[in-house]
C-alpha positions in Angstrom: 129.6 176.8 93.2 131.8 179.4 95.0 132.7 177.4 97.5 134.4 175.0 95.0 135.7 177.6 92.7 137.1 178.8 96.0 138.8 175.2 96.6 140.4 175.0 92.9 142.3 178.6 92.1 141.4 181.2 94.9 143.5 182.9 97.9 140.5 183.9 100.6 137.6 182.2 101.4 136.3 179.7 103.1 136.9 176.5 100.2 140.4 177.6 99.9 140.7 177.9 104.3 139.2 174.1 104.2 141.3 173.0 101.5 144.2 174.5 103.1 143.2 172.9 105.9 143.1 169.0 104.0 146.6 170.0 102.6 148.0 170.7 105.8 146.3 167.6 107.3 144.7 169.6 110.1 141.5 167.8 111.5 140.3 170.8 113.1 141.0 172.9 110.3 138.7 170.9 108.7 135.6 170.3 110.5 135.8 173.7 111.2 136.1 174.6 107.7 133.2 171.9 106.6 130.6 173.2 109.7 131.3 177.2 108.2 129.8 176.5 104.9 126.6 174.4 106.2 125.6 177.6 108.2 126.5 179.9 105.0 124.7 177.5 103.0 121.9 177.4 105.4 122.1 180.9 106.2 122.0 181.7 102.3 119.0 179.6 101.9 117.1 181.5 104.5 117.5 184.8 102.8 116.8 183.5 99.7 113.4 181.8 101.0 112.7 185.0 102.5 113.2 187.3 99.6 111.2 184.4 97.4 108.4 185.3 100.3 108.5 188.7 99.8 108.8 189.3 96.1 106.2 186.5 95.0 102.8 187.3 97.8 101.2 184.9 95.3 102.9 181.8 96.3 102.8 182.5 100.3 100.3 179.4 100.1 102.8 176.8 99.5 
């Protein structure tokens, strides 16, 4: 959801970097821009499996 909030009205980040990158029609911008927000996505999922972990002991067994 940030991400495309990011995309439609903000100045920073990194939707409005790949978006700026689409506009400008720069391929590397782009892939670049796309492979930065898998690993925060997939870096945000870890931490948020690993609090789940952590903060609920009762469902370690699944």
């Amino acid at each position: 959801m940030v991400i495309a909030a990011e995309m439609a009205s903000a100045q920073l980040g990194l939707g409005y970097l790949t978006w700026n990158a689409y506009m400008s029609q720069s391929l590397v911008g782009i892939v670049v821009g796309m492979l930065s927000i898998g690993v925060a996505g997939m870096a945000s999922s870890g931490v948020m499996g690993w609090i789940g972990r952590h903060a609920m002991p009762w469902r370690r067994g699944r």
